[in-house]
C-alpha positions in Angstrom: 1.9 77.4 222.7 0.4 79.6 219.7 0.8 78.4 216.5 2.9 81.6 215.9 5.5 80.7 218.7 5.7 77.2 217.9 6.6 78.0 214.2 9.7 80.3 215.5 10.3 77.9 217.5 11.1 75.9 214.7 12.6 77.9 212.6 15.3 78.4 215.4 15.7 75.0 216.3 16.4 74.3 212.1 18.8 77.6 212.1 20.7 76.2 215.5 21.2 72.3 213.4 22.5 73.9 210.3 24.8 76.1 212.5 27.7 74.0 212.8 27.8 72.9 209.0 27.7 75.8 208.2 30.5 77.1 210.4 32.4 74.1 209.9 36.2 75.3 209.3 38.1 73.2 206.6 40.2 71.6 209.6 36.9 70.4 210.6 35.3 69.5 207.3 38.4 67.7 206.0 39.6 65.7 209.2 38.6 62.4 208.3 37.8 62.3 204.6 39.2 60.7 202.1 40.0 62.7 198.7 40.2 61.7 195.5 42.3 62.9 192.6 40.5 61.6 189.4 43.8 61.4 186.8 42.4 61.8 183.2 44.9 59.2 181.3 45.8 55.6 182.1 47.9 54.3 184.9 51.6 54.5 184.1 51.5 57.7 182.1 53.6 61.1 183.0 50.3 62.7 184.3 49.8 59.8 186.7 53.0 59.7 188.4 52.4 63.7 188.4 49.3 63.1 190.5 50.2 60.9 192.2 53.2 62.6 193.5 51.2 65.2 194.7 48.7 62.9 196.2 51.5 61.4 198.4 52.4 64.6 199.9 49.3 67.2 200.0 47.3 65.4 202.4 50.0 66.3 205.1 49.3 69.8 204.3 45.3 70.3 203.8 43.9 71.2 207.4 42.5 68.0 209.2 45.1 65.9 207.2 42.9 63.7 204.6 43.5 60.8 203.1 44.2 61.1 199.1 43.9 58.7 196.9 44.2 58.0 193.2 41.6 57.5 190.7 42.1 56.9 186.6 39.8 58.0 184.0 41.4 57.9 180.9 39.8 58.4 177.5 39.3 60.8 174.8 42.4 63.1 176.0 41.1 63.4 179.2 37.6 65.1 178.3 35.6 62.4 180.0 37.1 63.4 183.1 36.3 66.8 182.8 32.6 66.2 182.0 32.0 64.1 185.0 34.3 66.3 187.4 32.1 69.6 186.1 28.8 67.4 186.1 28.7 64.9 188.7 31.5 65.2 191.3 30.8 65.9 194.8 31.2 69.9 194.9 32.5 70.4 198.7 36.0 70.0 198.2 36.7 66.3 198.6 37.2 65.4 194.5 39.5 67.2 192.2 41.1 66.2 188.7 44.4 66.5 186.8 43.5 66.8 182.8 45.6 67.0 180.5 47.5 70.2 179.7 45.6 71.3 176.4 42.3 71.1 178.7 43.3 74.7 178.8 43.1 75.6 175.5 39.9 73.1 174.3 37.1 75.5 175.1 38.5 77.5 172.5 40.7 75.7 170.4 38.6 73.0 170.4 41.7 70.7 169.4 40.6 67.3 171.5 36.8 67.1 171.0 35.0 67.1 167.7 34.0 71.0 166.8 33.8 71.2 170.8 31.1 68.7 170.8 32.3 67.1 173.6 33.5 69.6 176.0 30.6 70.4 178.3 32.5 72.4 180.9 33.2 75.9 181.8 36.5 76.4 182.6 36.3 79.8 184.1 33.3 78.1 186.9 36.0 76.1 188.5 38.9 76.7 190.6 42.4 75.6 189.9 45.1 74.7 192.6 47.9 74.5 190.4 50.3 73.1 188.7 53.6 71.0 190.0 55.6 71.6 186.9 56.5 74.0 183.7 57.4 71.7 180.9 58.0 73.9 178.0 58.2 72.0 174.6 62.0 72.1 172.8 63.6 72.3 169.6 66.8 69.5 170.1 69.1 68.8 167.0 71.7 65.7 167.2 75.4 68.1 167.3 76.7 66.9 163.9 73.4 69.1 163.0 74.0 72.3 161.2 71.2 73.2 163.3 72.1 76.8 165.3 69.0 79.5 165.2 66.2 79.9 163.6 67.6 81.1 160.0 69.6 77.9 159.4 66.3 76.1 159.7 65.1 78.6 157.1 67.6 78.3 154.7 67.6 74.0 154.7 65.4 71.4 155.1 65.1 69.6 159.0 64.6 66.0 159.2 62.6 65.5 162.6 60.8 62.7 163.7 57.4 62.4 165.8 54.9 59.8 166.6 51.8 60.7 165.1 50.0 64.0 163.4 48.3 66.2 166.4 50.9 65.4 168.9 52.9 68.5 169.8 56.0 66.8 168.7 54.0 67.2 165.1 52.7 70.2 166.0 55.3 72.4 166.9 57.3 72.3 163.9 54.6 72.6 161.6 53.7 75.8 163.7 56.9 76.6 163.0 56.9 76.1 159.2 53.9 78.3 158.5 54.8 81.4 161.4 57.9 82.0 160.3 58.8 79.9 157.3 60.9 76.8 158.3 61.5 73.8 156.6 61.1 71.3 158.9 60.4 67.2 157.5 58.2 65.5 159.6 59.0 62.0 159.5 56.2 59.8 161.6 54.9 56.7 163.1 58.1 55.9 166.0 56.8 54.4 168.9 57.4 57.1 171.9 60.4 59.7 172.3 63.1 56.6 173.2 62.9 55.3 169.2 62.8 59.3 168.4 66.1 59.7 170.5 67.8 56.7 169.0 66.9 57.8 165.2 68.8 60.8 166.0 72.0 58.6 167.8 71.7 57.0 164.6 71.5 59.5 162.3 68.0 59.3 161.0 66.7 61.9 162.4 68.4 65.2 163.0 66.4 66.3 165.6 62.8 66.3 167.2 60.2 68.3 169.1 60.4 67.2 172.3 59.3 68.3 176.3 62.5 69.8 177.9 62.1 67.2 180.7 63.0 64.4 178.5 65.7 65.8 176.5 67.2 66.4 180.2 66.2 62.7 180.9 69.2 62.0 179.1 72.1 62.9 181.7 74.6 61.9 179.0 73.8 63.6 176.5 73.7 66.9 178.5 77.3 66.1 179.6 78.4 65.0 176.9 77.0 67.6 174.4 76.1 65.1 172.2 72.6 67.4 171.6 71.2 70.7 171.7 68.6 73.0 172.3 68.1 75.8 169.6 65.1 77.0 171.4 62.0 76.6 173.0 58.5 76.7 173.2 57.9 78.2 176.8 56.8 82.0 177.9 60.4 83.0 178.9 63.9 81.4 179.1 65.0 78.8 181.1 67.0 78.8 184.0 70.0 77.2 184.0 69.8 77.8 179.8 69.4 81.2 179.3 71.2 81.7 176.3 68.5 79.4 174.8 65.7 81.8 172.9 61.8 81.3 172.8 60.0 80.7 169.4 58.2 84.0 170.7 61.2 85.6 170.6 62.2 85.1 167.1 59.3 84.9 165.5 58.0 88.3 163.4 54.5 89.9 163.7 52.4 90.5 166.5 49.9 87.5 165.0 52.6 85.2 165.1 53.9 85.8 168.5 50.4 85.7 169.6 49.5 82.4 167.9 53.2 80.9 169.9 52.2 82.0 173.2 48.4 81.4 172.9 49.7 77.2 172.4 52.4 77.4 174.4 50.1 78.4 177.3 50.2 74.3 178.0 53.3 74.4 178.7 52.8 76.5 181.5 50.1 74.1 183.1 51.4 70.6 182.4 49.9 69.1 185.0 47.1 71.2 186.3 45.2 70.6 188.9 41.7 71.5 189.2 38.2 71.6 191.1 34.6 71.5 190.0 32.9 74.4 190.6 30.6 75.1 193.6 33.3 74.5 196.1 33.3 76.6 198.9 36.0 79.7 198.7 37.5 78.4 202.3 37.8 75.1 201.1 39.4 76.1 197.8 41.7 78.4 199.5 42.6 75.6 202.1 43.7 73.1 198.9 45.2 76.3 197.4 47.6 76.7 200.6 48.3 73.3 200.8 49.5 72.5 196.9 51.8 75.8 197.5 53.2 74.2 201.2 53.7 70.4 199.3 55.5 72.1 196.4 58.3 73.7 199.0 58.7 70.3 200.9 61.6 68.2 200.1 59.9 64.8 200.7 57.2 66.1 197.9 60.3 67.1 195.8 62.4 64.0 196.0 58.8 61.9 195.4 58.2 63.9 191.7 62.0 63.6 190.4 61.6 59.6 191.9 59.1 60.2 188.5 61.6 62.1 186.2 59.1 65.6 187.3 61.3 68.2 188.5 59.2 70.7 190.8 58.7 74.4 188.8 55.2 75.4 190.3 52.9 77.5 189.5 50.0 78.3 191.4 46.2 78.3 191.2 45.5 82.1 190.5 48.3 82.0 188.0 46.8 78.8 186.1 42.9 81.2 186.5 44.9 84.1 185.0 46.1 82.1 181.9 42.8 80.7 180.9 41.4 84.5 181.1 44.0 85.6 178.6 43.5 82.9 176.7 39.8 83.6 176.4 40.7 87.3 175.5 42.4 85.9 172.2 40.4 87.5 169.4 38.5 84.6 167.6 40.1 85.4 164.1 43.4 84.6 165.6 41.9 81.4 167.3 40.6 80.0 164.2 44.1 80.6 162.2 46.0 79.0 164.8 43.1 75.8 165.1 43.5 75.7 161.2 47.1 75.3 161.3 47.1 72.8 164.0 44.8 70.5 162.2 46.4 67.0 161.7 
């Protein structure tokens, strides 16, 4: 055989072994396999039980029926996670993570990580399968409150209580304050929402910044109107409480409507889901497919409100679309609205 035959020989022989990885179908690919979510906080924390929720259920739904399972990263609000899913994860599909909701706002906000220091990720390099809840953030006053809209907590001072400075408890008032001239008191230093709620029971507190999942957390209180919303933080009214406004909605100036829904994106991706770059488009579109199936099954549904979560998707090319808007934010309006969050 000439050296020239016996070289193509080769090369076809090489091109015939690489043939079925290549064609591989994600049936094939993923029958077998284990996954893992990596969860950027601690066990025991609301964006664990939201992982593992999903991790329960999706595996019935991705072709070739993997095994998921759990991992915990926590540290530094989730950041660490990020680097190592964007720098060392396995890139074919078989590790994703669930950050922490302001992971879509750090690249320019640059809120969790020292000046950005220590985000070294590209969001718009990696591909998002979504999101098994909306949690907007809400304004709730005690009902002996003369709390009502947005002018009576202009005209008098608000006593609300959070945790610490840089929490969105903390946060959203103060937004509030300097957008469109409230006079919220922050009080701080309580222990988690439950002292926050009794403050309020107890007249300490008139109210608090709080996620509309926990406020509903507290069936009597809902029947019993013993509390209220005044309004929200999310993109659009609620169902089920649409007489409630947004802070977008009553705030004045373009700037300052911008600045509200530019945060309030993270409310919108409260427990996003998300993939390191490289992955192949099949493979993301298979994960894609199978979040959107889990999020319509009942068994998934029943598993997430077992965890106080109830189910208000929204889907990976939504959570891709939010990040581009947020990177069309002009930069003057970025560092205003960084300046004001500033604990």
């Amino acid at each position: 055989m000439s050296r020239r035959n016996f070289l193509s020989l080769c090369a076809a022989t090489l091109a015939a072994l690489a043939l079925p990885a290549a064609a591989q179908t994600p049936a094939e690919f993923f029958k077998g396999k284990t996954l893992h979510l990596v969860v950027g906080t601690a066990a025991g924390a609301a964006y664990d039980f939201a992982g593992r929720a999903v991790a329960a259920h999706i595996g019935r739904f991705i072709p070739g029926n993997p095994a998921v399972v759990v991992e915990n990263m926590p540290g530094a609000a989730g950041l660490p996670m990020m680097n190592h899913l964007y720098n060392r994860a396995a890139r074919d599909g078989t590790v994703f993570g669930a950050p922490l909701s302001g992971i879509v706002l750090e690249p320019r906000l640059k809120a969790l990580s020292r000046e950005g220091g220590s985000v070294q990720f590209d969001l718009s390099k990696m591909s998002w399968i979504g999101t098994p809840a909306q949690q907007p953030q809400s304004i709730v006053v005690w009902k002996d409150a003369p709390f009502h809209s947005l002018k009576d907590f202009q005209e008098r001072e608000a006593i609300f209580g959070t945790t610490s400075p840089g929490t969105d408890s903390n946060i959203m008032p103060l937004l509030l304050n300097q957008l469109t001239g409230t006079k919220f008191r922050i009080i701080t230093g309580y222990k988690g929402v439950t002292d926050i709620f009794l403050a309020m029971e107890q007249g300490e507190l008139q109210g608090a910044s709080v996620l509309l999942s926990s406020f509903l957390g507290k069936p009597d209180w809902v029947r019993e109107k013993k509390a209220r919303i005044v309004m929200h933080f999310g993109a659009g009214r609620i169902k089920g409480l649409e007489d409630v406004p947004t802070a977008i909605e009553l705030a004045q100036g373009d700037e300052a409507k911008l600045m509200l829904r530019v945060y309030g994106s993270k409310f919108r991706t409260t427990y996003p889901l998300v993939l390191p770059p490289g992955v192949p488009a099949d493979r993301v579109k298979a994960l894609q497919d199978a979040f959107d199936a889990a999020m319509k099954d009942p068994a998934m549904i029943a598993e997430a409100k077992k965890f106080g979560i109830d189910v208000d998707p929204l889907g990976g090319a939504e959570i891709a679309k939010i990040i581009r808007e947020i990177d069309e934010v002009p930069q003057p309006v970025i560092d205003r609205l960084r300046k004001m969050i500033e604990p």
